[in-house]
Every structure is written in C-alpha cells, then in structure tokens.
N, C-alpha and C positions, 0 to 999 in steps of 0.2 A: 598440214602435218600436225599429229597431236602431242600436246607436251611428253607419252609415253613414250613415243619413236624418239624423242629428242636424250632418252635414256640408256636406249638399249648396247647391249650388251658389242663389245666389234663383230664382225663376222671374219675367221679365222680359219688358214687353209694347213692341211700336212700332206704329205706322199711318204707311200713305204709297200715293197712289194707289188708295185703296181695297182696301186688302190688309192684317191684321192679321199682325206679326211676332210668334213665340213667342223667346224668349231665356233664356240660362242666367246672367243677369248679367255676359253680354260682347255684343258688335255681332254675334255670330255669329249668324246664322240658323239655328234649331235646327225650324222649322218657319212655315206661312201660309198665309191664308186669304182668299179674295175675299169682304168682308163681306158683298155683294149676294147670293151662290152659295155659304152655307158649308158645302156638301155635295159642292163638286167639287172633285176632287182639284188641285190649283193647281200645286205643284211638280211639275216633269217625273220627278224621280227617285221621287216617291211614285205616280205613276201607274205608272211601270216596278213600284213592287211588286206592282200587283195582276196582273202575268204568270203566277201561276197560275192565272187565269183561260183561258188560251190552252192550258191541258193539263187539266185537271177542270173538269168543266161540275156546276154546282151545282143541292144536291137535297136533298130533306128529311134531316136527322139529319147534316149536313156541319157539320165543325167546324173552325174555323182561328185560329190562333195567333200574336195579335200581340204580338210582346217589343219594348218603348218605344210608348207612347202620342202622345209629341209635341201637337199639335194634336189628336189625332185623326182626319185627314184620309180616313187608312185605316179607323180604324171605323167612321164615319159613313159612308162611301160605300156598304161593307159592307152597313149596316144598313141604309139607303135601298135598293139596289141590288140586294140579293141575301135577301130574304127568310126564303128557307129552310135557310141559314146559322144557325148559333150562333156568335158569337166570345168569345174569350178573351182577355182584354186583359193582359199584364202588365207595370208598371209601379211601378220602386222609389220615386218622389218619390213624397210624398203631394203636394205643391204640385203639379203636371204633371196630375195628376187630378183635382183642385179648378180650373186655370185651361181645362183640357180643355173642360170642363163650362161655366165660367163665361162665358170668354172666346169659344173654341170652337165651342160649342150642340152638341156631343158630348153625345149620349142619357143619361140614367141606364140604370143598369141594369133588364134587366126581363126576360123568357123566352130572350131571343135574346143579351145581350149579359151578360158578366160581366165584371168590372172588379178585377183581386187587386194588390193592394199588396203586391210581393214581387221578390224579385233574379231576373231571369231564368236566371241559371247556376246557381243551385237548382232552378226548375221546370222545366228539361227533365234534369235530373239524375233526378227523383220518379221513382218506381213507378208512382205511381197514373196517370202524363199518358202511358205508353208504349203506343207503336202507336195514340193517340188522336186523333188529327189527321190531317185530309184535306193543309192546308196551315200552312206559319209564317212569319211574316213577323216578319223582325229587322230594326231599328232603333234600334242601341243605340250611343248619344254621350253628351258630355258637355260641359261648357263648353268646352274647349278644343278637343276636337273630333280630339284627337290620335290618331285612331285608333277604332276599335270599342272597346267599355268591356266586350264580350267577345267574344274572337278566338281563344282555344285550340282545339284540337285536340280536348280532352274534350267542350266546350261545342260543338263542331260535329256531334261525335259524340252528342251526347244532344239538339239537333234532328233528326236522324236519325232517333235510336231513338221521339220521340213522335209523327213519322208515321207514320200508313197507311202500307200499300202500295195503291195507287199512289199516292203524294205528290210533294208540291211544298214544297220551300224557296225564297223570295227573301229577297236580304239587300243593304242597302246598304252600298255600301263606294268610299272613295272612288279614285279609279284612278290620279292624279298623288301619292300618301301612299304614306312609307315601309310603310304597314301591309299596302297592297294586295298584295303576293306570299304572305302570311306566311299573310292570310287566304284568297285562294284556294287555296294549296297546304293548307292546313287545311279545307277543305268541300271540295277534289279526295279527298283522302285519304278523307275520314267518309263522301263517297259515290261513293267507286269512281270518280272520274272522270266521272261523269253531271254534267255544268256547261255552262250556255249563259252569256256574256256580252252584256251591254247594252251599249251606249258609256253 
C-alpha cells in the first residue's frame, strides 16, 4: 500500500428517497444509486459517460477503461449491458472498492471485469495498457471536488496513447470550475482537437 492510500479521504454513506449517496467524508456527492434499480445508471452525468456507446458498437474482445470507480454505476451497467465487453476498473482507494461491492452490488471480479487498486496517472503512463482499449472513461475526484485529481497534459496524453484506433475517451469535468478550460484545452491538445461537448 502506498503512503497516498494511507491518506485518503473516509468513504462515507447517506439514503434519501430511495437513493444511496456515496461520500468522501464531506456532503459532496461523489456518486448514487436507486436502491430498487442498482444497475441503472441514476446520475445524468454518468449516463453522459457511456457516450461511447454512440461511436463503437460493441463486440467480442472489446475492452474499456474506467479510471475512478465511484459507486460503480458505470461498471455495473457495463457488465449487465454489454456483455461482450471486458472492463478495467482503476481505482486508488481500497475503501471505494470494498463500499462499491458492499454498498453498491458492483460485481466481484470474474472473466469480464477486473478491478486494480492503483493511481490512474500511472496506468495509462504503462507500456503494457498502450493501444489497448476500445474506450476510457475518466472520473477522477476527490473530497473536495476541486477540480479533476488528474488533469495534465501528460495524463491526457497517455489516455490517448492506451486507445485503439478507433477510440473513445469520455471524461467528467465540471463546466462552471476554474479547472474546466485547463482540462479541455489539455484533451484538445492530446487529441488534435477531436472533442464533442455535453452540457
């Protein structure tokens, strides 16, 4: 375990109206769940991530890359939905993947899903993850929320480099945050300007 996990923030639960809140030990919503449906994706912004759907039509040996776990909302769906997928979960808390699972009812791992307890601006740095991926979905926060917890230039640049061609990045970012120019002008740059925007 590395001295940063020895840091982090609690991992912290609410309920209200039938909707489980995930939490970083503040009131910030860091993700949720309709207890009755906890396979559908409930946040509108998590649904906006599976917009790769709308440019690769999925098929056996397709593999997609999601950096932050959160709830899970997006592996589950995944994994219910799209069968013939493999995903890749990466995910620095260990607690975030213990309440995923517990809280959640995100899958154990098994042929289709793999779950790595590891910093994301390492794994798409690797060797081994390049040109490997059909799709990536980034979702990287933190308690305070201030921003993406990776927004460089490098780090945009090595999503890039561990898609296919033809690939798909989505990435939440929020659009009233100092951070939103710094990061679109960073994945305009890593990829040439290919950028659609969501409201």
């Amino acid at each position: 375990m590395s001295d940063l996990s020895m840091a982090m923030e609690p991992v912290t639960f609410s309920e209200s109206g039938g909707v489980r809140y995930l939490h970083f030990g503040s009131e910030l919503i860091q993700g949720a769940m309709r207890i009755r449906d906890p396979d559908e994706i409930y946040l509108e912004y998590n649904q906006q991530m599976m917009a790769w759907l709308l440019f690769l039509e999925t098929k056996p040996g397709m593999r997609i890359a999601q950096l932050g776990l959160g709830t899970g909302a997006l592996t589950k769906f995944t994994h219910r939905y799209c069968p013939a997928v493999k995903t890749t979960v990466v995910e620095l808390n260990p607690a975030v993947i213990v309440s995923a699972r517990s809280m959640f009812f995100t899958p154990d791992d098994d042929r289709r899903l793999e779950t790595l307890q590891a910093d994301a601006k390492a794994f798409v740095q690797s060797a081994k993850h390049q040109g490997h991926f059909d799709a990536v979905q980034v979702d990287l926060y933190d308690a305070i929320c201030d921003g993406p917890a990776a927004s460089s230039l490098d780090f945009y640049k090595g999503c890039y480099d561990i898609l296919k061609s033809p690939g798909v990045l989505t990435v939440n970012l929020f659009s009233r945050h100092k951070s939103f120019d710094i990061n679109l002008n960073n994945i305009c740059e890593a990829f040439d300007n290919r950028v659609l925007l969501f409201p």
